[in-house]
DOSE-840799 format. One line per field, with one value per residue (C-alpha): x, y, z; residue number from 1; residue in three letters. Coordinates in nm, 2 decimals, padded with zeros to 4 digits. Each point is the difference from the previous one (the first is absolute). Example, Ala and Ser with C-alpha at 12.3 -4.5 7.8 and 13.67 -1.06 7.14 Angstrom:
east	[01.23/00.14]
north	[-00.45/00.34]
up	[00.78/-00.07]
resi	[1/2]
resn	[ALA/SER]
% end
This chain:
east	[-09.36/-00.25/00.04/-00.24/00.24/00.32/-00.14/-00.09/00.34/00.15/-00.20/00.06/00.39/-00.01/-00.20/00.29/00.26/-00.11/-00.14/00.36/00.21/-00.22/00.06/00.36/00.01/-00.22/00.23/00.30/-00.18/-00.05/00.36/00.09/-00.29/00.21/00.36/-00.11/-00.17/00.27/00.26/-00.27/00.00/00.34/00.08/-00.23/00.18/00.31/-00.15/-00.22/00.33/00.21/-00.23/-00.05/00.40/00.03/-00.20/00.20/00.26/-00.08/-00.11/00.38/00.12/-00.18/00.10/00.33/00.09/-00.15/00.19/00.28/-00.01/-00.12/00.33/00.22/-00.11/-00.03/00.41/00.07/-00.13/-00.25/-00.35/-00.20/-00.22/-00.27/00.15/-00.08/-00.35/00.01/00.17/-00.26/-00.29/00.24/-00.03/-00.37/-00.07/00.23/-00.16/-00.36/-00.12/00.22/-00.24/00.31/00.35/00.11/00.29/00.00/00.24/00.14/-00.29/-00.28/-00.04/-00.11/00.24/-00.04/-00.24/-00.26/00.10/00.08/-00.29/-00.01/-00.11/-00.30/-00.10/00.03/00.31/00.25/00.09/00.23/-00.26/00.03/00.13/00.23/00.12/00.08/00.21/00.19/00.10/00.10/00.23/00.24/00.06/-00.32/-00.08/-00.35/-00.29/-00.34/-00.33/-00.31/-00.30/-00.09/-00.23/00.16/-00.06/-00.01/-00.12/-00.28/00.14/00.09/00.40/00.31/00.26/00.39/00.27/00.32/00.25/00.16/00.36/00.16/00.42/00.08/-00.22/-00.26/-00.36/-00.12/-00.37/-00.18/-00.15/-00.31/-00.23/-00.34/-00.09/-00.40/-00.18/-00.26/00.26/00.15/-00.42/-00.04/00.32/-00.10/-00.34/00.18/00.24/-00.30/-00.14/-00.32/-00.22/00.09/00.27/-00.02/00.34/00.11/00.34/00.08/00.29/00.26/-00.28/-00.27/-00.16/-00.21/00.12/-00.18/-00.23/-00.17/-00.25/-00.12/00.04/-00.34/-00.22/00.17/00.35/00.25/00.31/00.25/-00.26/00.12/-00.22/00.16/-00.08/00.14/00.20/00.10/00.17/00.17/00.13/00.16/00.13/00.24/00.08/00.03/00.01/-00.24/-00.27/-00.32/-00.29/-00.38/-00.24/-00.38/-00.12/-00.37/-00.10/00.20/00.31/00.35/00.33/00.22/00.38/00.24/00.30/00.25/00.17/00.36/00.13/-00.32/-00.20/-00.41/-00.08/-00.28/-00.26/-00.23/-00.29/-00.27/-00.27/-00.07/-00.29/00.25/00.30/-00.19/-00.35/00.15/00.06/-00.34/-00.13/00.25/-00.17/-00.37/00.06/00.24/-00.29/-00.24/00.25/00.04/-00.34/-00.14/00.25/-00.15/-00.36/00.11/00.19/-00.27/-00.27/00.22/00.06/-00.37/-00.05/00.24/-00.16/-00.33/00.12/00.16/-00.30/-00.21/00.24/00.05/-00.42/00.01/00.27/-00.23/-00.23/00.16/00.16/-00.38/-00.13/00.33/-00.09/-00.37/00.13/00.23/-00.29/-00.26/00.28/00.07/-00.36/-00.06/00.30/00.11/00.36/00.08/00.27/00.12/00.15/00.23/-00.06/00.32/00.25/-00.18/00.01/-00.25/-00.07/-00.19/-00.16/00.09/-00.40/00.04/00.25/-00.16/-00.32/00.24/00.16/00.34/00.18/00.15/00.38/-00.10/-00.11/00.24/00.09/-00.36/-00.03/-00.26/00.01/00.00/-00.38/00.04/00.19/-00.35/-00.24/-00.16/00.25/-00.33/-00.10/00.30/-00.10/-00.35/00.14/00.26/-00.22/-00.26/00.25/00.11/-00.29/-00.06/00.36/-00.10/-00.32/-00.22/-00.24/-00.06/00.01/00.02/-00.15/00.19/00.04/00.30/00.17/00.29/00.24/-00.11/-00.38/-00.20/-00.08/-00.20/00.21/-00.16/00.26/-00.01/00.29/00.04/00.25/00.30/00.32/-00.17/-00.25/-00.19/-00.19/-00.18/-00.04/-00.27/-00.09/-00.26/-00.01/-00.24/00.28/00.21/-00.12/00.10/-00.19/00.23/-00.15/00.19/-00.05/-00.07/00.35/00.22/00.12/00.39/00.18/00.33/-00.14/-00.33/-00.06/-00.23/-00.18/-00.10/-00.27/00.08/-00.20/00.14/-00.16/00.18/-00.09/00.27/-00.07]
north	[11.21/-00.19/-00.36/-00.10/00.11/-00.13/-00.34/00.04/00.08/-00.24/-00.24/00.10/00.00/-00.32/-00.17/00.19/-00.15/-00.38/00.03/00.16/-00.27/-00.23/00.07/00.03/-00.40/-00.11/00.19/-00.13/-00.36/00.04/00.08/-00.28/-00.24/00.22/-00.05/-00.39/-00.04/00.18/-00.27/-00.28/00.17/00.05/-00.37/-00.14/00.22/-00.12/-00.39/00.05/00.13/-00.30/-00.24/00.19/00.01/-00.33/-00.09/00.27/-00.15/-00.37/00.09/00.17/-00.30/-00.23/00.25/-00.02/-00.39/-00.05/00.33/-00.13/-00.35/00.16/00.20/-00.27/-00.23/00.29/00.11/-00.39/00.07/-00.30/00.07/-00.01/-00.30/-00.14/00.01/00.39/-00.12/-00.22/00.22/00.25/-00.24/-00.12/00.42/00.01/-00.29/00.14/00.36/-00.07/00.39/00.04/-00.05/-00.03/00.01/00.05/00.08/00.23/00.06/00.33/00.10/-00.09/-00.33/-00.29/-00.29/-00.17/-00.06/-00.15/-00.34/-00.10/00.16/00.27/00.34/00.13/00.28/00.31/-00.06/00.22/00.25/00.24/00.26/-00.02/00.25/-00.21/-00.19/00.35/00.11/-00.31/-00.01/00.39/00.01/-00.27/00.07/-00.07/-00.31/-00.03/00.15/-00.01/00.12/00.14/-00.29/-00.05/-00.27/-00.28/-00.06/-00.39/-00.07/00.30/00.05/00.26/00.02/00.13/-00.02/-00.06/00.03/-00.05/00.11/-00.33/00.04/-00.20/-00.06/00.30/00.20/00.14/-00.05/-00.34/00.03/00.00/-00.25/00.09/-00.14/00.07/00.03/-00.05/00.29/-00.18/-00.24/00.35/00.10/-00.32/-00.03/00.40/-00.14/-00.27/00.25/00.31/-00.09/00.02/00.25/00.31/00.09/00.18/-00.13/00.06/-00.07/00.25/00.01/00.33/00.14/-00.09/-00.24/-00.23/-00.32/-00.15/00.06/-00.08/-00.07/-00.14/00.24/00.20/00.10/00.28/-00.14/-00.15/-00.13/00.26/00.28/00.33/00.18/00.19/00.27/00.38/-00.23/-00.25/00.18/00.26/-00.29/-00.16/00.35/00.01/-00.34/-00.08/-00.39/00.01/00.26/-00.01/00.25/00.05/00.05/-00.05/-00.32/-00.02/00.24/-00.18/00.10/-00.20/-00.05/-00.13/-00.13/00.03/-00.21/-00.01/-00.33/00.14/-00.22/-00.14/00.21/00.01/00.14/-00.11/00.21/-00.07/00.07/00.04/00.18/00.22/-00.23/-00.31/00.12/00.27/-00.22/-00.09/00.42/00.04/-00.18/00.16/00.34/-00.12/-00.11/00.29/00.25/-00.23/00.11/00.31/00.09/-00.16/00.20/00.29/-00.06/-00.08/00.32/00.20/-00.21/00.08/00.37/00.05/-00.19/00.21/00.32/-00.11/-00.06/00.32/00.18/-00.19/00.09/00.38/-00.03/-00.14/00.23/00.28/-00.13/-00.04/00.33/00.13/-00.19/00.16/00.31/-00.02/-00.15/00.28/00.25/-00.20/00.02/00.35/00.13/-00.22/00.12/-00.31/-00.15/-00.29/-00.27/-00.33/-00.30/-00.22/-00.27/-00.25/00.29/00.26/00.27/00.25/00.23/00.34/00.27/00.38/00.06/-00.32/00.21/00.34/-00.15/-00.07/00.36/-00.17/00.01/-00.36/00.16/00.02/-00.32/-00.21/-00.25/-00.15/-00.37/-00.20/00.11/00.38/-00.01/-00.16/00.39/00.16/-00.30/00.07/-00.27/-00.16/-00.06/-00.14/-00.40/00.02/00.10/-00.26/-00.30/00.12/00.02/-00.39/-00.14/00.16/-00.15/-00.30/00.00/-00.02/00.29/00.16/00.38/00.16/00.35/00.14/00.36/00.12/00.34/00.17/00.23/00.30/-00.09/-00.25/-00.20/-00.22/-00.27/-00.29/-00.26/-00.34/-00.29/-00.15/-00.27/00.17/00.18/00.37/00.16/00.33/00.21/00.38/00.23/00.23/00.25/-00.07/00.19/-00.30/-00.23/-00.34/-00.26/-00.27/-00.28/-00.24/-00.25/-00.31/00.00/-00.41/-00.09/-00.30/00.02/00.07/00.12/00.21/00.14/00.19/00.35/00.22/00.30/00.25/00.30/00.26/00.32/00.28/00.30/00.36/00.12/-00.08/-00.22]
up	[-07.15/00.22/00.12/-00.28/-00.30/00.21/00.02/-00.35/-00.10/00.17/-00.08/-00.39/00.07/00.14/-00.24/-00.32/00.21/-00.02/-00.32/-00.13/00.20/-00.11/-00.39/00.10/00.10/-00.27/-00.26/00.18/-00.07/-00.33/-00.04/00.15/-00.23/-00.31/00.09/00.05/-00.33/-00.15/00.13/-00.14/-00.35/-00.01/00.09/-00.26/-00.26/00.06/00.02/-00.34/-00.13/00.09/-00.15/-00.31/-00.01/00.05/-00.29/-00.23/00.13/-00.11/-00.31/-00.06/00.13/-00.23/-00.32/00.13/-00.02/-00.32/-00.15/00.15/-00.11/-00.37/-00.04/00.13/-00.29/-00.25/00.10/-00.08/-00.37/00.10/-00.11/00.30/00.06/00.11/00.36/-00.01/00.00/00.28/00.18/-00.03/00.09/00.33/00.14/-00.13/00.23/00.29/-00.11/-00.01/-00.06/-00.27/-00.35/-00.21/-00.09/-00.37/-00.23/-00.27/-00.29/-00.06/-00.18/00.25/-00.12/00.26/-00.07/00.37/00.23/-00.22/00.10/-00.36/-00.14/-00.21/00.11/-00.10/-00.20/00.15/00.27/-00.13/00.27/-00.21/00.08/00.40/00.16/00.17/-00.27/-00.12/00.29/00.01/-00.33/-00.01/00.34/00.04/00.36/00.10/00.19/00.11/-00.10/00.21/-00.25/00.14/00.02/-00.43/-00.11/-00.15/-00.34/00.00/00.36/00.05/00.29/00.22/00.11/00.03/-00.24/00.16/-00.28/00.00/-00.38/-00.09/-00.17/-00.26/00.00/-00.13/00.24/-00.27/00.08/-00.03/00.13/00.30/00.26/00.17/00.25/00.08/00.39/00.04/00.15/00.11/00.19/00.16/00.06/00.18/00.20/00.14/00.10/00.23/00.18/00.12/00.32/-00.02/-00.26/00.21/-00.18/-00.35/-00.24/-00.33/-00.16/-00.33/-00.21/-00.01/-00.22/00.19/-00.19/00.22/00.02/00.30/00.25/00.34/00.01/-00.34/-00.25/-00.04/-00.33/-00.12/00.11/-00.30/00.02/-00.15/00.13/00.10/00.22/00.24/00.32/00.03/00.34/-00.21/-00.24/00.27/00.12/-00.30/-00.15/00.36/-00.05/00.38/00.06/00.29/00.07/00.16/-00.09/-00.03/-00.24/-00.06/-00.18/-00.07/00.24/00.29/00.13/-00.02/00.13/-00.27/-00.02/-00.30/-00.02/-00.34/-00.04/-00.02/-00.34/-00.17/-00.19/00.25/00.35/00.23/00.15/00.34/00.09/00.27/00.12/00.26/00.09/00.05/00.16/00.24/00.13/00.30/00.05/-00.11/00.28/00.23/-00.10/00.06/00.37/00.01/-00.13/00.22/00.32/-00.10/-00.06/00.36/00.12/-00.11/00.10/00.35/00.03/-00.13/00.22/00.31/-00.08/-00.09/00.34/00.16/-00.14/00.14/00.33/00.05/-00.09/00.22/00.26/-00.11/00.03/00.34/00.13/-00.17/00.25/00.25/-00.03/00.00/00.32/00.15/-00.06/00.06/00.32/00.08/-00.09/00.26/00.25/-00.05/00.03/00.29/00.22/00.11/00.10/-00.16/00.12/-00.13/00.22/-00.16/00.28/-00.10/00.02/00.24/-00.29/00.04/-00.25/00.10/-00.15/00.05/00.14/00.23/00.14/00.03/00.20/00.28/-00.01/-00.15/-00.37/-00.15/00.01/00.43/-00.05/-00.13/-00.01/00.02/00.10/00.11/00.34/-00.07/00.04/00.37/00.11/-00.03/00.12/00.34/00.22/00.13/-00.35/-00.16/00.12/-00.13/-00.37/00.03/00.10/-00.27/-00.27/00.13/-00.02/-00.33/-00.18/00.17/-00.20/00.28/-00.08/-00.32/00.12/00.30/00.14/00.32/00.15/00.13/00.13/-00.18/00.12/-00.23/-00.07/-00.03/-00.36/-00.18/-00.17/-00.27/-00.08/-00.15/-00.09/-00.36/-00.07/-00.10/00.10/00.13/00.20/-00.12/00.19/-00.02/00.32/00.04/00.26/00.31/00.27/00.19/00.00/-00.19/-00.17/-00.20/-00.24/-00.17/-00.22/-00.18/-00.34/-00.14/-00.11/00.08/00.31/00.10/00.32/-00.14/-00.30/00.13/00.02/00.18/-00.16/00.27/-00.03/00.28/00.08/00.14/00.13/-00.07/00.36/00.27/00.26]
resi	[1/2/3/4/5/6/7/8/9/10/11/12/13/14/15/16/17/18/19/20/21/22/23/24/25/26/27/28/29/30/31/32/33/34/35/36/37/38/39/40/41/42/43/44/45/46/47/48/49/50/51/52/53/54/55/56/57/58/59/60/61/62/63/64/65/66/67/68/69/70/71/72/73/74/75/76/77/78/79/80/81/82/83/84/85/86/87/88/89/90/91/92/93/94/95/96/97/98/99/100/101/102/103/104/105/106/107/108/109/110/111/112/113/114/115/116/117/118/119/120/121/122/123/124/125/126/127/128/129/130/131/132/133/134/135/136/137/138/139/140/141/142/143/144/145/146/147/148/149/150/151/152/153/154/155/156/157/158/159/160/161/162/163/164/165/166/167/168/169/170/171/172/173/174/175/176/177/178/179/180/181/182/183/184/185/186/187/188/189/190/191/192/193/194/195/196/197/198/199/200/201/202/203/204/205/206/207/208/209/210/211/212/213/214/215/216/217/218/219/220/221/222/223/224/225/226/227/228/229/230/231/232/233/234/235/236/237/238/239/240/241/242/243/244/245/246/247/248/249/250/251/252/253/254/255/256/257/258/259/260/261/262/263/264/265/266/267/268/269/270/271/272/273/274/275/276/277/278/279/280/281/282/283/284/285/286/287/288/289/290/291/292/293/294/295/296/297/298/299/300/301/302/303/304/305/306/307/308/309/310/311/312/313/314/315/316/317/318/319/320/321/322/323/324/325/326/327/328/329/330/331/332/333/334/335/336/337/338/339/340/341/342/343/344/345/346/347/348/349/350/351/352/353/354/355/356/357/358/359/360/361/362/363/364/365/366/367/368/369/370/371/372/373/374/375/376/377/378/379/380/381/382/383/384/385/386/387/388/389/390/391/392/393/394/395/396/397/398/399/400/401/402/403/404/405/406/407/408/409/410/411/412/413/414/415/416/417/418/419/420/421/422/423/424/425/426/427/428/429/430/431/432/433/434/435/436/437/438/439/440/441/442/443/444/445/446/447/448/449/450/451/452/453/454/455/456/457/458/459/460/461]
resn	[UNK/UNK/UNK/UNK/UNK/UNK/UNK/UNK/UNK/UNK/UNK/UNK/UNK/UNK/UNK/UNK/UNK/UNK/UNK/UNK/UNK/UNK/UNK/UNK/UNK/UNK/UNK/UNK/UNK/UNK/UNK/UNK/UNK/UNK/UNK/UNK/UNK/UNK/UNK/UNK/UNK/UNK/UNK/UNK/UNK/UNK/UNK/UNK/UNK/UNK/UNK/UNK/UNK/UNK/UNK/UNK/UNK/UNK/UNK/UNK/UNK/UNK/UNK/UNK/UNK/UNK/UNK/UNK/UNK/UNK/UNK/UNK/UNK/UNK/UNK/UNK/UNK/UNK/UNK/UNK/UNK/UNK/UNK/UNK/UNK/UNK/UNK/UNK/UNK/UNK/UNK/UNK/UNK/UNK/UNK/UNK/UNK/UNK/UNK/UNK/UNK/UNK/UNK/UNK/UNK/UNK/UNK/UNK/UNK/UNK/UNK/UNK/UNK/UNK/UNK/UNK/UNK/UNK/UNK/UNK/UNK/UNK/UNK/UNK/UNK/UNK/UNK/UNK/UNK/UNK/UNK/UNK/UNK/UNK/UNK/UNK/UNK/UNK/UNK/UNK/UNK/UNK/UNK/UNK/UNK/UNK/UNK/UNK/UNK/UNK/UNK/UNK/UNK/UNK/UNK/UNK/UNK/UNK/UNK/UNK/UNK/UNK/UNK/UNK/UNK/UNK/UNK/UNK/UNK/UNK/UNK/UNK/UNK/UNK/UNK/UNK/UNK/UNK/UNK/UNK/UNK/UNK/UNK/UNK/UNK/UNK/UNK/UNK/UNK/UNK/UNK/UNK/UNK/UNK/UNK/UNK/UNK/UNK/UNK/UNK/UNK/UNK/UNK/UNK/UNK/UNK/UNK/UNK/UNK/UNK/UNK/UNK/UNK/UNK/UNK/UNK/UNK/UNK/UNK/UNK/UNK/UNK/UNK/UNK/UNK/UNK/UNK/UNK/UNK/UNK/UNK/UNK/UNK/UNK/UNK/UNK/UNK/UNK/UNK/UNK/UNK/UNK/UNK/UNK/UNK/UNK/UNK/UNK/UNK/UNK/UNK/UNK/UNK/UNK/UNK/UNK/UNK/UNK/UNK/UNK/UNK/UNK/UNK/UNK/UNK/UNK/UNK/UNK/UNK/UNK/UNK/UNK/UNK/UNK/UNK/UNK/UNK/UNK/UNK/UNK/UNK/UNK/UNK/UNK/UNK/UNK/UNK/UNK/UNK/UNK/UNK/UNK/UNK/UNK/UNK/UNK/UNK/UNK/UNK/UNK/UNK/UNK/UNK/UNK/UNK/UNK/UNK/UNK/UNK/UNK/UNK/UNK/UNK/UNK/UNK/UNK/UNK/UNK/UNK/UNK/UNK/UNK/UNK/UNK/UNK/UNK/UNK/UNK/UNK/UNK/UNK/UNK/UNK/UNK/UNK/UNK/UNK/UNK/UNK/UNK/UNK/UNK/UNK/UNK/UNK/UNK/UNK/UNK/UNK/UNK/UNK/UNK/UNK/UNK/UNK/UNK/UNK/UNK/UNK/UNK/UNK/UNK/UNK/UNK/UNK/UNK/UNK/UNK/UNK/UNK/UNK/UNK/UNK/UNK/UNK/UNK/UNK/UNK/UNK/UNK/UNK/UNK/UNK/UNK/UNK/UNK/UNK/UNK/UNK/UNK/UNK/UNK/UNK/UNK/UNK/UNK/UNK/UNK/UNK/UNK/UNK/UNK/UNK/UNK/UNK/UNK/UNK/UNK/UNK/UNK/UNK/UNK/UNK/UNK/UNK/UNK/UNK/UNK/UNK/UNK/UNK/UNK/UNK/UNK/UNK/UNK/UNK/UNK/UNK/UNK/UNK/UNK/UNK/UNK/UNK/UNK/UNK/UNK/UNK/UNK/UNK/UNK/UNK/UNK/UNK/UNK/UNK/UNK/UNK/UNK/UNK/UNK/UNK/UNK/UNK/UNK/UNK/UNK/UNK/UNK/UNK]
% end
């Protein structure tokens, strides 16, 4: 595999690693945005629930003193009087949701609550349901009906009814009153925070009995319309349970609660839209991140990538002029040495070493004064005060010709500002020269390097 795919692969690695912590955080986040909404729901159940219990509960309440103050008079054989009535008009006014309370005969017959009127047409309630149950079981005490339509009020309620007993314990008739729907409709619309929340309040059977918001077209009270989740939910019977479902194309977290002795539940609502926005906008500067991520790490390997080739093409090059060099220095028979002038390095060539009759293993170690051991002694001072005046920058080149032990060369040399000096030897059997020439670069003292072009003859001196 070359560098190219590596980089590539790496670079795709990377990138699946951020991108899978990066769903990792956001779906821990959206847990979090769940678990919290969940807590919300749950805690609205239970405070919808406590309201609507305390209204079932008043409306008991309210059944309960007049029932009670009914059967006292009834077990004194005193016919009961119009204090019945004014009784029932004192918990209507403490009791303002509650339509009505009545009396009824053992045969369904209003004979109170009328406020000395007579009933109209029509008000017999032997037919109710809960009439019914009342009269049949004499151990029941209360009995809660599903929302009906009143028949003298046109009004949506619900009926609470309690079996009223004469002294002898035989059925004596029933008192009912009628809790307003619409009250229960508008209390509910009071308690939800804001519209966010979807809430609706059914009865053991699921008829609708209010809702937030407002109820809709196609909503009724006494309705039952009900999801495949909604009715999973109240075939286990749990008291508390959240799920989701699909309501109009949208998504929904709902919560179930059962009231645990009245006969309704509650169920909340919201969308995916409202409890998860603020994860929403998480995700977009999240993807944002996440996707500048990305296009930087594929800018910098694509970056990467280039530079490498450019350098694998310049080393190419390199690696050419090296060995074109090689092949020029070759054919011309010439011994080459390098100076490194700071450290008095000098690196030599096998052929520099044949043109004075020597091999580099006879010649090592070479420094910078191995070249003085086969200078003429009277020549020595004239190289050494040109090669001063030439790292002191006072001449460009310089041309000398000296005597060597073996034989007698022709040298080129010339300085450039760095850390070496380079040179070639070839063979003269005339004599030694030199020309040095500075090459137009900024000028320093300990990192400058000479590059030296000797010639050597083959013939022995």
């Amino acid at each position: 595999m070359n560098y190219t795919a590596r980089i590539i692969t790496i670079a795709i690695a990377l990138n699946g690693i951020v991108a899978a912590m990066t769903w990792t955080s956001l779906d821990k986040s959206r847990l979090k945005y769940q678990e919290s909404i969940t807590v919300a729901i749950q805690n609205l159940s239970k405070f919808v629930v406590s309201d609507m219990d305390a209204q079932y509960h008043d409306a008991d309440l309210a059944l309960q003193v007049v029932a009670d103050e009914y059967e006292r008079q009834t077990l004194t054989d005193r016919p009961p009087d119009s204090t019945i009535n004014a009784l029932i008009r004192r918990q209507l006014q403490l009791h303002p949701a509650l339509i009505s309370i009545r009396i009824t005969d053992r045969n369904g017959e209003t004979i109170l609550g009328y406020e000395g009127r007579s009933p109209p047409p029509g008000s017999n309630i032997a037919r109710r349901p809960y009439f019914i149950q009342l009269r049949q079981n004499p151990h029941t005490n209360l009995v809660i009906s599903p929302p009906l339509l009143g028949k003298i009020s046109g009004k949506w309620g619900i009926s609470f009814a309690r079996r009223l007993n004469d002294h002898d314990g035989e059925f004596n008739g029933i008192i009912f009153a009628f809790l307003d729907v619409a009250a229960i409709q508008t209390k509910l619309a009071k308690l939800v925070p804001g519209e966010k929340f979807l809430i609706s309040v059914r009865d053991e059977k699921s008829g609708l009995i209010a809702k937030f918001p407002d109820l809709q077209t196609g909503d009724t009270v006494g309705s039952v319309s009900l999801s495949s989740s909604q009715k999973r939910v109240l075939f286990q019977n749990k008291k508390f349970e959240i799920y989701s479902e699909q309501v109009a194309g949208v998504w929904q977290l709902f919560g179930h609660l059962q009231h645990e002795q009245y006969p309704f539940y509650v169920s909340v609502g919201i969308s995916e839209d409202n409890y998860l926005n603020r994860w929403y906008d998480e995700v977009k500067v999240t993807v944002s991140m996440l996707a500048a991520f990305t296009l930087a790490t594929c800018m910098s390997a694509w970056l990467l990538v280039s530079a490498l080739k450019r350098r694998e093409r310049t080393e190419q090059t390199l690696q050419q002029e090296r060995m074109r060099l090689s092949e020029v220095i070759w054919s011309a028979n010439v011994g080459t040495w390098e100076w490194q002038i700071p450290t008095g390095h000098v690196i030599l060539n096998a052929r520099w070493a044949e043109v004075i009759g020597y091999n580099l293993e006879e010649l090592s170690p070479v420094t910078a004064v191995t070249w003085r051991k086969y200078i003429h002694p009277g020549d020595i001072s004239v190289v050494e005060g040109l090669l001063e005046r030439l790292y002191q920058r006072e001449m460009e080149f310089f041309e000398c010709e000296i005597r060597l032990v073996i034989n007698w060369v022709i040298g080129y040399g010339f300085l450039i500002v760095a850390v070496s000096s380079i040179g070639i030897h070839t063979g003269s059997q005339f004599g030694w020269w030199a020309q040095v020439r500075i090459l137009p670069t900024a000028k320093t003292q300990t990192n400058d390097r000479f590059i030296w072009c000797w010639t050597l003859p083959r013939m022995a001196c």
